[in-house]
PDB file as gemmi writes it, atoms N, CA and C in Angstrom:
CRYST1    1.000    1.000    1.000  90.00  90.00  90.00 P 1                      
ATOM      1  N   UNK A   1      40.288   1.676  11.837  1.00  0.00           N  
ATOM      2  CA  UNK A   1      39.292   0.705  12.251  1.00  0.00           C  
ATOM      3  C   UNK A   1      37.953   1.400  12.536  1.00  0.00           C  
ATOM      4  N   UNK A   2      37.875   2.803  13.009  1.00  0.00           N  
ATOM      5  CA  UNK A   2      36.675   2.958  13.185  1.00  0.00           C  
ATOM      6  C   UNK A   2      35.793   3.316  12.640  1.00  0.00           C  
ATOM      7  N   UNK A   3      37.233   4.067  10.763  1.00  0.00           N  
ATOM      8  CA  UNK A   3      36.461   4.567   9.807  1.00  0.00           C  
ATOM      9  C   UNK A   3      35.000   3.182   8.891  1.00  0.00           C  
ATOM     10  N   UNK A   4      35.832   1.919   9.339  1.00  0.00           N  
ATOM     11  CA  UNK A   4      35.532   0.946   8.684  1.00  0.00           C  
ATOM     12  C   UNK A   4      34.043   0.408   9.856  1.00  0.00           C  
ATOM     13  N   UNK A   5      34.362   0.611  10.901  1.00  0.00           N  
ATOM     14  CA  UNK A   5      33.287   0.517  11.506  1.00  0.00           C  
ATOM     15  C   UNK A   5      31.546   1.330  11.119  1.00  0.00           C  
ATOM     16  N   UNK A   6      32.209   2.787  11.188  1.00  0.00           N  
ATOM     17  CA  UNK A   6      31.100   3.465  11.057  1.00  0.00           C  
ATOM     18  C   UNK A   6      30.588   3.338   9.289  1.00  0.00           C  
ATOM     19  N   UNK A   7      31.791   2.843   8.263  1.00  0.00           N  
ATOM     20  CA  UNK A   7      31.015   2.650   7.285  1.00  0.00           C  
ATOM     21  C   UNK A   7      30.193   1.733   6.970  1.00  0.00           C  
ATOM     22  N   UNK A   8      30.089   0.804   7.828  1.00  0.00           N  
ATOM     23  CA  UNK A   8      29.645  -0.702   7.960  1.00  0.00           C  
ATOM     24  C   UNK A   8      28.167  -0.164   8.479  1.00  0.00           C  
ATOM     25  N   UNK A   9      28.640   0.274   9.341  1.00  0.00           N  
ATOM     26  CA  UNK A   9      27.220   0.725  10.197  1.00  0.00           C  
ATOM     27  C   UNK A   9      26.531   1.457   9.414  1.00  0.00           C  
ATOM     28  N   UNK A  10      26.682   2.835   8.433  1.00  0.00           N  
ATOM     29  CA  UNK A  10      25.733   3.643   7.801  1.00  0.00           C  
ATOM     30  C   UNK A  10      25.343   2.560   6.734  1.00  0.00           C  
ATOM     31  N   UNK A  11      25.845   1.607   6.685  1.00  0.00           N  
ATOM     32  CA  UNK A  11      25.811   0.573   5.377  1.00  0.00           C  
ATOM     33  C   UNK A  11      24.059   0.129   5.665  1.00  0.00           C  
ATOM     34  N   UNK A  12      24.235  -0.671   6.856  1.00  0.00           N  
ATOM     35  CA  UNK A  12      23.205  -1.536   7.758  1.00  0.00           C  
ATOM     36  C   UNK A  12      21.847  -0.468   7.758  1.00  0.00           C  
ATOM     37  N   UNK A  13      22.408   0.898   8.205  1.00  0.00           N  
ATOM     38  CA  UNK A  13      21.375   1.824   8.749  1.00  0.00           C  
ATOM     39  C   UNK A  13      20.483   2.323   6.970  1.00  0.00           C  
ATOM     40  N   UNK A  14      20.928   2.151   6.177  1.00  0.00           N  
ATOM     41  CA  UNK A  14      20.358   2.603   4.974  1.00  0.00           C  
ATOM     42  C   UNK A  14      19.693   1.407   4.429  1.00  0.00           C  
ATOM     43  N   UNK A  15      20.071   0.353   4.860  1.00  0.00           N  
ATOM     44  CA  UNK A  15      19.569  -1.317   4.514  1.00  0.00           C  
ATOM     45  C   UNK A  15      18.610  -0.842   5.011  1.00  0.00           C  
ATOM     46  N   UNK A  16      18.612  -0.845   6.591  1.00  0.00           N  
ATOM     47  CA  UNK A  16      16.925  -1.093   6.684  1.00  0.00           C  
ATOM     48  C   UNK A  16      16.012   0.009   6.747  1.00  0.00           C  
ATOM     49  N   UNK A  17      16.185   0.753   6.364  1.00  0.00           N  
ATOM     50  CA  UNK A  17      15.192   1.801   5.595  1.00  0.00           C  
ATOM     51  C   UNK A  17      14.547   1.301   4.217  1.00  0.00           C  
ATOM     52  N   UNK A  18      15.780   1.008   3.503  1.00  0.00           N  
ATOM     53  CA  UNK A  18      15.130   0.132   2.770  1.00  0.00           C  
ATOM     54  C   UNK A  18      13.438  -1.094   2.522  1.00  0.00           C  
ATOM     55  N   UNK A  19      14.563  -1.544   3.500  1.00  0.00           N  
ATOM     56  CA  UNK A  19      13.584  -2.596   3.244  1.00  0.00           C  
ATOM     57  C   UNK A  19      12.113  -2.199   4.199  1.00  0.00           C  
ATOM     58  N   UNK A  20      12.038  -1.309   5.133  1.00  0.00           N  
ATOM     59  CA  UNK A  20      11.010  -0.494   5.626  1.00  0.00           C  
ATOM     60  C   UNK A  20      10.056  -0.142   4.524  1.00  0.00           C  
ATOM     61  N   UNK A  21      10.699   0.722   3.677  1.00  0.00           N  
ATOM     62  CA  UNK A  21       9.982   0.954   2.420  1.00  0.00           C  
ATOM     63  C   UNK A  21       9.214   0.442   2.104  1.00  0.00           C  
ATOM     64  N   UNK A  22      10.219  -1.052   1.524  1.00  0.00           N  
ATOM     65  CA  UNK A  22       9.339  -2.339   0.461  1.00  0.00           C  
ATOM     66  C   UNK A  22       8.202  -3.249   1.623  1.00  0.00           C  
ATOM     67  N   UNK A  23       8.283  -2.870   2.317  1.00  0.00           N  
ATOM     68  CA  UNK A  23       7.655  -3.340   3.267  1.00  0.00           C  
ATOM     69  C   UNK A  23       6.003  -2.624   2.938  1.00  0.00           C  
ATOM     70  N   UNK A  24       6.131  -1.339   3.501  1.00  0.00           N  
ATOM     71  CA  UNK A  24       5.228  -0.430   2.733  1.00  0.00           C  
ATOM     72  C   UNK A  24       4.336  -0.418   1.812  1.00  0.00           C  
ATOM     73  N   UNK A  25       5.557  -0.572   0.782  1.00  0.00           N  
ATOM     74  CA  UNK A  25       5.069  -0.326  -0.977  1.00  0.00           C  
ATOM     75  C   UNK A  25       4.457  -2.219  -1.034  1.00  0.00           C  
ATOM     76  N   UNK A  26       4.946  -3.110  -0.221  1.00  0.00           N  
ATOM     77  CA  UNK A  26       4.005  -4.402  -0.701  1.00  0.00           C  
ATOM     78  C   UNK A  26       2.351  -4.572   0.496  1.00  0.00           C  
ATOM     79  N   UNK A  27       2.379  -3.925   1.334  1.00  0.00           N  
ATOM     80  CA  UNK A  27       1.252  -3.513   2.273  1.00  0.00           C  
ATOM     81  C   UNK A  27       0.262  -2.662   1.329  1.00  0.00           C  
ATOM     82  N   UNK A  28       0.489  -1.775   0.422  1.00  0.00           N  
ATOM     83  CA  UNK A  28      -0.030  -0.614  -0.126  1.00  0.00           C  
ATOM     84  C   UNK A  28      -0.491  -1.411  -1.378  1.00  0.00           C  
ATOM     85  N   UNK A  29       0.559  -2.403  -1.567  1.00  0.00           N  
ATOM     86  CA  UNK A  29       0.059  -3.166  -3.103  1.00  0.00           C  
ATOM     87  C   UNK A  29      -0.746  -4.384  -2.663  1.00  0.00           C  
ATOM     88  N   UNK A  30      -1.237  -4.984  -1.651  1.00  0.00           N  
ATOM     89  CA  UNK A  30      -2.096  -5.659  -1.175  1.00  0.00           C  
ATOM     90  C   UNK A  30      -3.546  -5.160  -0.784  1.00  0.00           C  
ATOM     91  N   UNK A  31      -3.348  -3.722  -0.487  1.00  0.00           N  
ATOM     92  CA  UNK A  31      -4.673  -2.840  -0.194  1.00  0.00           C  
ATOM     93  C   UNK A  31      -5.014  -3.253  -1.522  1.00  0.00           C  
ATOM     94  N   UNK A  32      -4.429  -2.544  -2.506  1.00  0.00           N  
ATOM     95  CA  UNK A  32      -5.059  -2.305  -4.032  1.00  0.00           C  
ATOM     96  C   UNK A  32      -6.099  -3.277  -4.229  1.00  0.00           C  
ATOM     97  N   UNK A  33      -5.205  -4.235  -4.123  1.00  0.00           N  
ATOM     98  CA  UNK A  33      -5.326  -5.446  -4.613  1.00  0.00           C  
ATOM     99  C   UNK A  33      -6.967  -6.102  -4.184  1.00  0.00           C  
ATOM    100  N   UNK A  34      -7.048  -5.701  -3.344  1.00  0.00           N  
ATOM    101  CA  UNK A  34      -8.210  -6.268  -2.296  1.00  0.00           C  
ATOM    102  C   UNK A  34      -9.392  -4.837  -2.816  1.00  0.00           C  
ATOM    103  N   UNK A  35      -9.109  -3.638  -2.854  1.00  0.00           N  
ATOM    104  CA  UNK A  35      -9.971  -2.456  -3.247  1.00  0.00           C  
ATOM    105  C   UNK A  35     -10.504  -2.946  -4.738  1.00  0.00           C  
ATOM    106  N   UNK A  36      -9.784  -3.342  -5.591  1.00  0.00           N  
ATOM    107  CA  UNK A  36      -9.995  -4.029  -7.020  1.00  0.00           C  
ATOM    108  C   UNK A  36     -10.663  -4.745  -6.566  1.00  0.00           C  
ATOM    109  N   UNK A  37     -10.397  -5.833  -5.951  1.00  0.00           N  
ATOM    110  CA  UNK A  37     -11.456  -7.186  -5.912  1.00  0.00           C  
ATOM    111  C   UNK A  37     -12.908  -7.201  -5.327  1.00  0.00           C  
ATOM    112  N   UNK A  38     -12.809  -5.904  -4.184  1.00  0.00           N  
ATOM    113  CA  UNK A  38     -14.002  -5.779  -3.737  1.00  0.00           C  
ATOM    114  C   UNK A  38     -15.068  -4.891  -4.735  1.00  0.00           C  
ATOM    115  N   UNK A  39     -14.271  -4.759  -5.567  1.00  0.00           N  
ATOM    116  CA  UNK A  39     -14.920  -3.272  -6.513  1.00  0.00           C  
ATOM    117  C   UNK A  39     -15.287  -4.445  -7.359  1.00  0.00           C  
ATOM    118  N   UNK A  40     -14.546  -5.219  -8.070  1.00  0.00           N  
ATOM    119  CA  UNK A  40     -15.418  -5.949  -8.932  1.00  0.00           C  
ATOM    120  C   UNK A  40     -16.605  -6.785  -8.587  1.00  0.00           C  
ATOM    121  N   UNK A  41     -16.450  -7.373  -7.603  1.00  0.00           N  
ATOM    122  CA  UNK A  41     -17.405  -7.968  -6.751  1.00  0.00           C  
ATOM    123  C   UNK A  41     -18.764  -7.091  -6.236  1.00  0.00           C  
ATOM    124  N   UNK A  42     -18.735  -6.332  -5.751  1.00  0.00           N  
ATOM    125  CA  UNK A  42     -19.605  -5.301  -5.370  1.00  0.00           C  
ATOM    126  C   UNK A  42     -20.468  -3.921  -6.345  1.00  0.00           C  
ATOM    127  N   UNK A  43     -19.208  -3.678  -7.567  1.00  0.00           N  
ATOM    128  CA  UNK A  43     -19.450  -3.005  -8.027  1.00  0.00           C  
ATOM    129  C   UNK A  43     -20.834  -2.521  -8.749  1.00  0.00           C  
ATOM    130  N   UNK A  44     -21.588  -3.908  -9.189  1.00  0.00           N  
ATOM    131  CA  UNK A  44     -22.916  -3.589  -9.522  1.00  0.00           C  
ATOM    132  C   UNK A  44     -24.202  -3.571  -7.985  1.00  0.00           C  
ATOM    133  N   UNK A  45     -24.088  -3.686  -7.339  1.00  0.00           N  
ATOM    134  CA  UNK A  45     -24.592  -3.322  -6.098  1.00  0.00           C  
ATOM    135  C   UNK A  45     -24.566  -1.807  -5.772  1.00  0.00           C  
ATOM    136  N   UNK A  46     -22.935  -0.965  -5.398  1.00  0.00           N  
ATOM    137  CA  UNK A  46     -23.022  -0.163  -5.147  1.00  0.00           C  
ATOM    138  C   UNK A  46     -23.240   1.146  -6.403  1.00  0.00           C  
ATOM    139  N   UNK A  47     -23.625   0.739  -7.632  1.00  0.00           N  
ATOM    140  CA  UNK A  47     -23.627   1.259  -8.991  1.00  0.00           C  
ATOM    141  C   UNK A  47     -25.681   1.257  -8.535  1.00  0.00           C  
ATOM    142  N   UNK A  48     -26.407   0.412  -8.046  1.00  0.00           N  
ATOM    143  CA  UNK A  48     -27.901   0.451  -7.711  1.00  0.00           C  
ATOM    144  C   UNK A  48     -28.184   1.715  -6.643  1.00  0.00           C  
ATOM    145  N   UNK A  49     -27.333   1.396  -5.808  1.00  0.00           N  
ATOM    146  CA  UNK A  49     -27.297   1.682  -4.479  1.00  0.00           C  
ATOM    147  C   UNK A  49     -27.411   3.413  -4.732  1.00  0.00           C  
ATOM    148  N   UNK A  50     -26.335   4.270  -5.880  1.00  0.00           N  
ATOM    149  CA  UNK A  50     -25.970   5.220  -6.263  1.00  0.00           C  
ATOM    150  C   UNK A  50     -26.720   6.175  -7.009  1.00  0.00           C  
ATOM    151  N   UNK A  51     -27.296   5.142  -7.616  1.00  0.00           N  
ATOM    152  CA  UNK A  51     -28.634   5.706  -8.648  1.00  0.00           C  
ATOM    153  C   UNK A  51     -29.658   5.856  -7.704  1.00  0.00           C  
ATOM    154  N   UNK A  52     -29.815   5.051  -7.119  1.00  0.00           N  
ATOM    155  CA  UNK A  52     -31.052   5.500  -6.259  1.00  0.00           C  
ATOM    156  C   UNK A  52     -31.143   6.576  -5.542  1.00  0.00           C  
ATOM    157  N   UNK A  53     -30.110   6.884  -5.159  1.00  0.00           N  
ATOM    158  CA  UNK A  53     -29.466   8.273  -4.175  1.00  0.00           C  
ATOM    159  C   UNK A  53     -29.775   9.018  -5.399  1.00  0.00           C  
ATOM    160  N   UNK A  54     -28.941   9.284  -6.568  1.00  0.00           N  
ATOM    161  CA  UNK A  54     -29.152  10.621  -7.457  1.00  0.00           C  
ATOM    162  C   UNK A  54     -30.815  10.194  -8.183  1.00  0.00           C  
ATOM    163  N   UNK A  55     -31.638   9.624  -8.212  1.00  0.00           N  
ATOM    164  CA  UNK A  55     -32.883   9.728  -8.543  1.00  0.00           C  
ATOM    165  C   UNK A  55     -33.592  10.570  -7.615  1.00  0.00           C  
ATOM    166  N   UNK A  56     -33.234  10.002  -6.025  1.00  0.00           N  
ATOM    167  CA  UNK A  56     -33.966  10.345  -4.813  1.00  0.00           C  
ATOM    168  C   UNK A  56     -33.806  12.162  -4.989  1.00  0.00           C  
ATOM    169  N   UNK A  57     -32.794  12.638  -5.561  1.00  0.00           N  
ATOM    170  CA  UNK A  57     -32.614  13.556  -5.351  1.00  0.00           C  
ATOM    171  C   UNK A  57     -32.889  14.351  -6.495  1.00  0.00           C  
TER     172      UNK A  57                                                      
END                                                                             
């Protein structure tokens, strides 16, 4: 019984690592997601913004 216990348990304990992970990896894929959108949105702004700096210089 207790072998069946503790296999139950390392069972659970590797689950939620798991899903810790994907937790992660969909937080990390929402950054992107938002870094893309602000980049397209912005991108000719901070493309002015850039040139002006390497002219200035």
């Amino acid at each position: 019984m207790t072998y069946l216990m503790a296999l139950i348990s390392s069972y659970l304990h590797r689950d939620e690592e798991g899903q810790g992970l994907a937790e992660y990896a969909l937080i990390l894929a929402l950054i992107a997601i938002l870094a893309i959108i602000a980049l397209l949105f912005l991108g000719g702004q901070v493309k002015t913004i850039l040139s002006n700096v390497g002219n200035s210089i």
